[in-house]
N, C-alpha and C positions, 0 to 999 in steps of 0.2 A: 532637526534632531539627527543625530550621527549614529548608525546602528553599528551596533560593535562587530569586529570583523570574525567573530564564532559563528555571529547569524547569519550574516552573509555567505560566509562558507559555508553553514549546515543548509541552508536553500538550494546554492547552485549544485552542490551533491548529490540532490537530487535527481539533478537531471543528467549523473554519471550512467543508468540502465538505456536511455534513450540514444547517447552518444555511445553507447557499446552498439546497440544494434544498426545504426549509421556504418561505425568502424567497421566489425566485423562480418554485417551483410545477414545475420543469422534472424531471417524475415518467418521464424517457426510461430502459432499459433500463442503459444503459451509466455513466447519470449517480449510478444507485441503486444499483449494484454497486460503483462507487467510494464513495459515502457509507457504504453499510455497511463497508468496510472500514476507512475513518476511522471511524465509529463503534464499530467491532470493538477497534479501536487504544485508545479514550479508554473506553471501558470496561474496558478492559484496565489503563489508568494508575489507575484510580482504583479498579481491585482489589488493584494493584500499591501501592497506599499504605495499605491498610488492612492489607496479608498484611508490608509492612514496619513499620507500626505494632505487628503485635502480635508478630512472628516475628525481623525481624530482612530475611533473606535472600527476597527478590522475585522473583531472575530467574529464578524458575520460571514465573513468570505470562507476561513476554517469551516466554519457549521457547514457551508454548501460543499464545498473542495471533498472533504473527506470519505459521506460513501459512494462518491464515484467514481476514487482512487480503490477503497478498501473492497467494493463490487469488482473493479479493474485486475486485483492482483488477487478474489478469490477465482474469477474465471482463469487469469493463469495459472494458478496452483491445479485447479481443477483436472487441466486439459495436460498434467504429469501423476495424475494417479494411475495408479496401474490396474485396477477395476472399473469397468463400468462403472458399478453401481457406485463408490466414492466418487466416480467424475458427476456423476449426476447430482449427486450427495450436494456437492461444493458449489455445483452451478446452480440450484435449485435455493440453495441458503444464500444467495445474493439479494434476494428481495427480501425474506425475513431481516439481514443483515440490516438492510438501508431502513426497513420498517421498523425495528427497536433503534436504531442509532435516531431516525427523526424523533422518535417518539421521546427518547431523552434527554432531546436537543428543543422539542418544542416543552413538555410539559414538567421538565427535571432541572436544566440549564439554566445559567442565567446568562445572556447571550450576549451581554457588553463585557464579558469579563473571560480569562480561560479558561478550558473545559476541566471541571470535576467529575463528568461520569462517562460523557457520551466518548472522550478519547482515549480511557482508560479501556472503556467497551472495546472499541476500533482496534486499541493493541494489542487486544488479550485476542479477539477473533483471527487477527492478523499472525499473532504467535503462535495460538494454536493451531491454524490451519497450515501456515510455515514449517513447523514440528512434526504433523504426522504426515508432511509428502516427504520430509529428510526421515522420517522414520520408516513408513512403506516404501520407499525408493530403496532406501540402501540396502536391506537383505532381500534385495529382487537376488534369484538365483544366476541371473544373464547379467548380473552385473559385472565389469571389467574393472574400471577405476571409479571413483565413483568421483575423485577429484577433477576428471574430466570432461564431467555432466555437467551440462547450463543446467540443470533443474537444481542438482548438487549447491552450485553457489547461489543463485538465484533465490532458493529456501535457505539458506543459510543467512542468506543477507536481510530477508524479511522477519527472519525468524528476530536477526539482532534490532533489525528496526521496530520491530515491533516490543521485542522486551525493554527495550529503553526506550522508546515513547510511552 
């Protein structure tokens, strides 16, 4: 079977956050927790094409991939809030996260087919948590540029990935 070349493109994209931190060296806490979770994602795809090669049916591998990704990029989000208590906030909501997403993936899903609730859940957590660190960042008072901030793009890119997933 020949996968059209959208999907293939929309996979290796993925693993554009992890070849930025390669390039540009920028080894910050919040920047490797986003990279691993893109990297969590693209080695996921490319288990996901070998377990469809030989099987048939893959989105078993989706179900597992994702809150290890979606817990990966709430710890980086986290570790750019500008409070305490929101960084705690965010770090704290990764086990709840991964505990409703299994919950709607084991008693909700149906697991040979694509997701109806559980990656809907994953993009809205992912949007929203994207949203209010580009919301609380930007009218920090010490702000300079804000187009200059890895956190600046970095939520901005989750935020889009996550509205269109």
């Amino acid at each position: 079977m020949k996968i059209p070349w959208i999907i293939s493109t929309a996979a290796w994209v993925q693993a554009l956050p992890a070849v930025a931190v390669i390039v540009r060296r920028n080894l910050s806490r919040p920047v490797l927790w986003i990279a691993a979770g893109a990297l969590v994602t693209v080695v996921g795809d490319l288990i996901s094409l070998v377990v469809a090669r030989e099987t048939g049916n893959n989105h078993w591998v989706t179900y597992t991939v994702t809150p290890l990704t979606g817990g990966a990029y709430l710890l980086g989000l986290a570790e750019w809030q500008p409070s305490y208590l929101e960084r705690l906030t965010l770090r704290l909501s990764v086990l709840p996260f991964a505990a409703a997403y299994l919950a709607l993936v084991f008693f909700v899903e149906d697991m040979t087919t694509f997701s109806e609730f559980s990656g809907p859940f994953f993009a809205l957590v992912i949007l929203g948590a994207a949203l209010w660190t580009l919301l609380r960042r930007a009218f920090q008072p010490s702000i300079n540029s804000i187009t200059r901030a890895d956190w600046f793009w970095v939520a901005f890119g989750l935020a889009l990935y996550g509205a269109t997933t």
